[in-house]
N, C-alpha and C positions, 0 to 999 in steps of 0.2 A: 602371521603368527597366531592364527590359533589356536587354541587350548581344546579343541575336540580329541577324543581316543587316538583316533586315524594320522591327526597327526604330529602329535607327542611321542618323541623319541623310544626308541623300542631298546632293550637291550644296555648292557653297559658300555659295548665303544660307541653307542649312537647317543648314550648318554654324557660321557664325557667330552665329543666332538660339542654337544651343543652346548656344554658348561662354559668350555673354550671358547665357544662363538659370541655366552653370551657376553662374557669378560671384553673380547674384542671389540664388540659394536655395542658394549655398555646396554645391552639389555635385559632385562627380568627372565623374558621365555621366545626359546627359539622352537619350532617346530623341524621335525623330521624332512620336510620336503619346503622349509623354505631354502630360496634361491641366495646366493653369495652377492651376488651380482644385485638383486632387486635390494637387499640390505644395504647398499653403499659400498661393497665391499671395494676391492682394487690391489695393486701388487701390493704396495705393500703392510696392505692387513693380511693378505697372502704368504708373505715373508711370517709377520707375528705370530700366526696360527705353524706355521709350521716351526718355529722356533717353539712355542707352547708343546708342539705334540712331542717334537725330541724330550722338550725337559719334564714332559709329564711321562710319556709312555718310553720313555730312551728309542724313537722313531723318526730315523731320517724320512720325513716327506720332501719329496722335491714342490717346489713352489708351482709348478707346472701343473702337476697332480691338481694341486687344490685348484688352479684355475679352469681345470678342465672335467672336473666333479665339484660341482657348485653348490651339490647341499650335503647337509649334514649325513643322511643316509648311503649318499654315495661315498663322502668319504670316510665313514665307520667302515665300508665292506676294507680300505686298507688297515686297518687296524685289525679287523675280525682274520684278517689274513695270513694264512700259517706262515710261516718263514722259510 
């Protein structure tokens, strides 16, 4: 969890992927490229974030999604993504 340039969230869905993360695993700052997995994460904080993403962004994620793009950058590209 860094606080360099490089890697602090870029962008507004990479920004609000990490606001959601940090609410989940209760902390102050999430980087761009940290990892789900190295934070604690597990199903079902996997469940919660994708429950956050529908009621923040009206965004069905499937929970699969998020276990399988582990950081924040990866899961903003579903958000940045057209419909």
């Amino acid at each position: 969890m860094s606080d360099t340039a490089d890697t602090r969230p870029r962008g507004a869905a990479e920004e609000l992927v990490a606001a959601i993360w940090c609410d989940v695993f209760d902390l102050e700052r999430i980087g761009r490229h940290d990892d789900f997995y190295d934070l604690g994460g597990h199903s079902l904080l996997a469940i919660r974030m994708a429950s956050r993403l529908r009621d923040t962004v009206g965004l069905t994620v499937p929970v699969r999604f998020i276990l399988d793009n582990p950081t924040v950058a990866e899961m903003a590209l579903l958000i940045e993504r057209p419909a």
